[in-house]
C-alpha positions as CSV (number, residue, x, y, z in Angstrom):
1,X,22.4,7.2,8.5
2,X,22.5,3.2,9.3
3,X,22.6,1.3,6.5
4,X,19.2,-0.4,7.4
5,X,17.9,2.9,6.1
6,X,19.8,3.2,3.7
7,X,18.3,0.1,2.0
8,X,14.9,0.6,3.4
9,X,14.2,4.2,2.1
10,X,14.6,3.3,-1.5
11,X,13.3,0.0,-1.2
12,X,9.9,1.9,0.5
13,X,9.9,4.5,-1.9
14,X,9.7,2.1,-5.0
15,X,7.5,-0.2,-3.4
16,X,5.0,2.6,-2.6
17,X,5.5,4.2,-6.1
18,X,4.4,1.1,-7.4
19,X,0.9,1.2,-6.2
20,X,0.4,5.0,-7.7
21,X,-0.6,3.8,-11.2
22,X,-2.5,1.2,-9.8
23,X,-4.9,3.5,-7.8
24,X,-4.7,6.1,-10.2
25,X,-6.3,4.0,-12.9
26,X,-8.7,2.5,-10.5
27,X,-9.6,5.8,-9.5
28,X,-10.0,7.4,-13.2
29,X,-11.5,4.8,-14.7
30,X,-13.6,3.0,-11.8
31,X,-13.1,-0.1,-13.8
32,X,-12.2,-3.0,-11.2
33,X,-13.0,-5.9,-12.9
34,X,-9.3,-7.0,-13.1
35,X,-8.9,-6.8,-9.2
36,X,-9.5,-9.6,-7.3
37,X,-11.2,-8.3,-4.0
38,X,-10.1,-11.4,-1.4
39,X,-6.9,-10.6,-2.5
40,X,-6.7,-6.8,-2.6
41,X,-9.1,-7.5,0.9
42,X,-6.0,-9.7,2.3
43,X,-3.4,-7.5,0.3
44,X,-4.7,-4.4,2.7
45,X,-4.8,-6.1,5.3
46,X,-1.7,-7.3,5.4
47,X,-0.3,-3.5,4.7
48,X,-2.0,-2.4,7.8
49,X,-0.4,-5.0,9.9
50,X,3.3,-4.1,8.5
51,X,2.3,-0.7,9.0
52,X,1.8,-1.8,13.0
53,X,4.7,-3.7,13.0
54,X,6.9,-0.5,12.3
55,X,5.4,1.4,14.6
56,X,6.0,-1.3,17.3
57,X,10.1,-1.6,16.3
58,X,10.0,2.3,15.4
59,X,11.1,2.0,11.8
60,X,10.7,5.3,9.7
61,X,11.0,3.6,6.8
62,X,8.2,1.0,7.1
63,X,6.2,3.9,8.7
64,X,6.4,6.0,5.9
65,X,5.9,3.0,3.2
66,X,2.6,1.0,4.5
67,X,1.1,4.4,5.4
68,X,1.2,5.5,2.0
69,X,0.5,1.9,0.4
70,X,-2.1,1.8,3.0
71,X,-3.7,4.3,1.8
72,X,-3.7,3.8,-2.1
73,X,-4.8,0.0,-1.3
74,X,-7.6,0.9,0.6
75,X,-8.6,3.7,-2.0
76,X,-8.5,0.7,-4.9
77,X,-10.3,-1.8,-2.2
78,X,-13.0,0.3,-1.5
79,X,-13.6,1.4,-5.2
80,X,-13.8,-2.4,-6.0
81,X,-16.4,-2.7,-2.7
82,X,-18.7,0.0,-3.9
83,X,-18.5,-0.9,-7.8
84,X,-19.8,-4.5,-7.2
């Protein structure tokens, strides 16, 4: 294994772990008034382009990471959309 993914794999898997309680919470108790949603709008956003950006230079580890913090963001961002 390169050492590239040797950095990136842990450094994906805590920086997707992060957003777990996050989501969770959201999720359980549908209370989003602490979330901003231009910035969790911009925040997803963003996630989706990194996640295009691995795809284009073929990076398993950036794959697997925005496609799961993809996912959990736009869970949150669409709780906060339908709760306003």
């Amino acid at each position: 294994m390169e050492i590239g993914n040797l950095i990136g794999y842990p450094a994906a898997t805590l920086t997707t772990v992060a957003f777990i309680p996050q989501a969770w919470k959201s999720w359980k108790t549908r209370d989003l008034s602490g979330i901003s949603l231009p910035m969790y709008a911009l925040f997803t956003l963003g996630v989706a382009l990194w996640l295009g950006y691995g795809i284009v230079i073929g990076s398993a580890p950036v794959i697997a990471a925005n496609s799961i913090t993809l996912l959990l963001a736009s869970i949150v961002l669409w709780l906060k959309i339908v709760s306003r």
